[in-house]
C-alpha positions as CSV (number, residue, x, y, z in Angstrom):
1,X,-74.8,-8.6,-133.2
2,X,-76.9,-6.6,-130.7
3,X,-74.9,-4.9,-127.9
4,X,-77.3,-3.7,-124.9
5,X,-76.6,-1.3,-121.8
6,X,-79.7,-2.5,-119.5
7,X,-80.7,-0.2,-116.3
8,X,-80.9,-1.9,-113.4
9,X,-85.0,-1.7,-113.9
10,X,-85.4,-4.0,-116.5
11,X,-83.8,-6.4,-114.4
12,X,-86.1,-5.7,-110.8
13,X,-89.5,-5.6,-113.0
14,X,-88.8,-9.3,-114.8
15,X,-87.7,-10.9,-111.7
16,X,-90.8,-9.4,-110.1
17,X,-92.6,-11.3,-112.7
18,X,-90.9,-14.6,-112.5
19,X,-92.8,-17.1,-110.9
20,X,-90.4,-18.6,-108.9
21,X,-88.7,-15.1,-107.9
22,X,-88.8,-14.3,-104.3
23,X,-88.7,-10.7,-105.4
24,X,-92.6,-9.7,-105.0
25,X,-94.3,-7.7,-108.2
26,X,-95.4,-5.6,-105.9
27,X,-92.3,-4.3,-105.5
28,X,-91.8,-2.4,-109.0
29,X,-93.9,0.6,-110.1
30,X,-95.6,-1.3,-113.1
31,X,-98.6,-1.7,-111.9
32,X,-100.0,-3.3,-115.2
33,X,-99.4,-6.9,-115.5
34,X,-99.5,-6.6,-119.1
35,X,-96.9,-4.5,-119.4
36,X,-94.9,-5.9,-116.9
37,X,-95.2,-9.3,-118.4
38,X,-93.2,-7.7,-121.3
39,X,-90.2,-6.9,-119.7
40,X,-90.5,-10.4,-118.8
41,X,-90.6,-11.7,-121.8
42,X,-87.7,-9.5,-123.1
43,X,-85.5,-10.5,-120.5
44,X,-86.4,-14.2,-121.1
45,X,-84.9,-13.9,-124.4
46,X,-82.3,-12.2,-123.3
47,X,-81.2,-15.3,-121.4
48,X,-81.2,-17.4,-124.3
49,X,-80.4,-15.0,-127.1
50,X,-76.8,-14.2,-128.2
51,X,-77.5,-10.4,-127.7
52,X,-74.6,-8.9,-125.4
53,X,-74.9,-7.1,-121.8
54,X,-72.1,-4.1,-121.9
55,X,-70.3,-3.2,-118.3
56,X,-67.5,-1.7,-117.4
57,X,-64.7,-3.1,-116.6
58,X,-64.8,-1.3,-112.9
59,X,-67.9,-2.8,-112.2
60,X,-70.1,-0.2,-111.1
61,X,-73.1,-1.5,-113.6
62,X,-72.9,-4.8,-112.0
63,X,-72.2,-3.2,-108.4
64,X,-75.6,-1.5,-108.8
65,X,-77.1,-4.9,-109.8
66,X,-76.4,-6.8,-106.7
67,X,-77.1,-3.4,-104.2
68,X,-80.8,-4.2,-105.9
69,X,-80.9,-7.8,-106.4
70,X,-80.5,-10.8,-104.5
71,X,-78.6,-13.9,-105.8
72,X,-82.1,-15.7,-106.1
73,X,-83.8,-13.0,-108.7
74,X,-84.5,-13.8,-112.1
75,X,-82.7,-11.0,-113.8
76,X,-79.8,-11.5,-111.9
77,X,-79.8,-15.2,-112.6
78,X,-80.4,-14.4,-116.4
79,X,-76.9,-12.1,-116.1
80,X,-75.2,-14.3,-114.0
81,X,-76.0,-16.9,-117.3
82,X,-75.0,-15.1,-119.7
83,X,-71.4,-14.2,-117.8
84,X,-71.0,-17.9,-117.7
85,X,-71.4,-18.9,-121.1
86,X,-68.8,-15.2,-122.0
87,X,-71.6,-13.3,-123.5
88,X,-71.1,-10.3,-121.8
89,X,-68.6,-7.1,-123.4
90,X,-66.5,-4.6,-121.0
91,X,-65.6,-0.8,-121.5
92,X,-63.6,1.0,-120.1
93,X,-65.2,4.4,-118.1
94,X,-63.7,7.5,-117.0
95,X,-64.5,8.6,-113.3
96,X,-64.9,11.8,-112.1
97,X,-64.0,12.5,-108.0
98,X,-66.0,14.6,-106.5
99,X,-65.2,16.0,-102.8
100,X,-67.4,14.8,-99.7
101,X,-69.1,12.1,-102.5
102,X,-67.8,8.6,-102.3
103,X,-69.8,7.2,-105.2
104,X,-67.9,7.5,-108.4
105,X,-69.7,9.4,-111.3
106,X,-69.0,8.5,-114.7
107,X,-67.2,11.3,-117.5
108,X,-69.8,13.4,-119.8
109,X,-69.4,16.0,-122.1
110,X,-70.5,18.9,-120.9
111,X,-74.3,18.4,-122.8
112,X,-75.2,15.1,-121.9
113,X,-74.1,16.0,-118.0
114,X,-76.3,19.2,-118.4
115,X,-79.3,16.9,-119.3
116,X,-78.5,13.2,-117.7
117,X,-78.8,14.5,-113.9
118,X,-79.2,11.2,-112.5
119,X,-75.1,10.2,-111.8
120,X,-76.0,6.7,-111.3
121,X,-77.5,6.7,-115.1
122,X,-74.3,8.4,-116.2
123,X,-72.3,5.5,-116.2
124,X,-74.9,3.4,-118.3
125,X,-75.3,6.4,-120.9
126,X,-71.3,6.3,-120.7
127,X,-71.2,3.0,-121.2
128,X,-73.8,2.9,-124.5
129,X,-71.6,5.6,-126.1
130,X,-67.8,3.5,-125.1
131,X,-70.0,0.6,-126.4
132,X,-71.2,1.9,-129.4
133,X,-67.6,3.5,-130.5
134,X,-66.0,-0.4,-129.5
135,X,-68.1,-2.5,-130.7
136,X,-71.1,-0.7,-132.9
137,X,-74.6,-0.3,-132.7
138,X,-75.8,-0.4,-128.6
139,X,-79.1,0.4,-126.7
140,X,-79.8,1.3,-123.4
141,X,-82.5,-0.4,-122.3
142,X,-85.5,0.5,-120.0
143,X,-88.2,-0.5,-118.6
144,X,-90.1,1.8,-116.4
145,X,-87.3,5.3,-115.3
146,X,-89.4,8.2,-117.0
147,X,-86.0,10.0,-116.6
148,X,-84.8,8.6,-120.1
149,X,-87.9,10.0,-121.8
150,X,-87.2,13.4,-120.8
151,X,-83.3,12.6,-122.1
152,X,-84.5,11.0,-125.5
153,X,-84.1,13.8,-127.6
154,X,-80.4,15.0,-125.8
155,X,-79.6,11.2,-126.1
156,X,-80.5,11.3,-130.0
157,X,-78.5,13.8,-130.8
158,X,-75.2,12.5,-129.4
159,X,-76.6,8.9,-131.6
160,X,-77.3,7.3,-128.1
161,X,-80.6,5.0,-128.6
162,X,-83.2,4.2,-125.4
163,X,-84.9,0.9,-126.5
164,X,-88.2,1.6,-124.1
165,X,-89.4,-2.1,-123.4
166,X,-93.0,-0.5,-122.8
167,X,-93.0,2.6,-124.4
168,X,-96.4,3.6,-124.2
169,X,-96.3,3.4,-120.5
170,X,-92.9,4.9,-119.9
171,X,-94.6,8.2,-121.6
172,X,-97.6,8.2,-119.9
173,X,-95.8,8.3,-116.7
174,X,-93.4,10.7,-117.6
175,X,-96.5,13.2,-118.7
176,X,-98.4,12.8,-115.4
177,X,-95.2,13.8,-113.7
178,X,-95.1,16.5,-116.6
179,X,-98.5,17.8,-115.0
């Protein structure tokens, strides 16, 4: 079985590439219609696959995908699927409250919250690793946030796998912002 934490830009890119999406291509950063057409692809399997989506049982993944998508995107459509027919898995997350911030940020050890210093990526890294103790082997999957790339090797170590849906990409724009 294949368990998957997916960032909420997997999901904008594909419905960007969706025919019938409302959401305009031009609307993601992947300029390439190649590479875009991937994510597509992947997501389109997705819908039809028996792999498994992981949230948490708060909601906060799923909060993140409607502030970003509208009911009539693909990848939204393609969860909403999968929901139906009970192929998705829920974990619970710890919160930590932080004064003056209303937006809950999910519980690292101290490394990965050194490294992971985008809070609304710490609850899908939390996630992967409550996933991957509950119910085995999980990815986090991404499509075009360089920010994982520079995480990869911090991820590794703590056995956290980033499934990069176009890898060569991902890297090249995560050097340019290198130089």
């Amino acid at each position: 079985m294949n368990w998957h934490v997916v960032d909420t830009n997997v999901l904008i890119v594909a419905s960007g590439e969706h025919p019938e999406s409302p959401f305009s291509s031009a609307n993601h950063p992947v300029e390439n219609s190649d590479y875009a057409e991937q994510v597509f692809d992947w997501v389109s399997v997705l819908k039809t696959s028996t792999k498994r989506i992981i949230l948490d049982y708060d909601d906060a993944i799923y909060k993140e995908y409607r502030n970003k998508l509208t009911e009539q995107d693909y990848g939204l459509i393609v969860l909403r699927e999968k929901m139906e027919r009970g192929e998705m898995d829920y974990v619970f997350l710890e919160w930590e409250e932080e004064p003056g911030n209303p937006d809950r940020i999910a519980v690292l050890n101290q490394t990965l919250k050194a490294v992971v210093h985008d809070r609304s990526d710490r609850k899908m890294v939390a996630a992967c690793i409550c996933a991957k103790d509950d119910y085995g082997r999980t990815t986090i999957v991404n499509a075009c946030d360089t920010d994982w790339v520079g995480w990869e090797e911090s991820l590794q170590n703590e056995g956290i796998v980033v499934e990069q849906l176009i890898d060569d990409w991902v890297r090249d724009k995560w050097q340019e912002k290198q130089d």
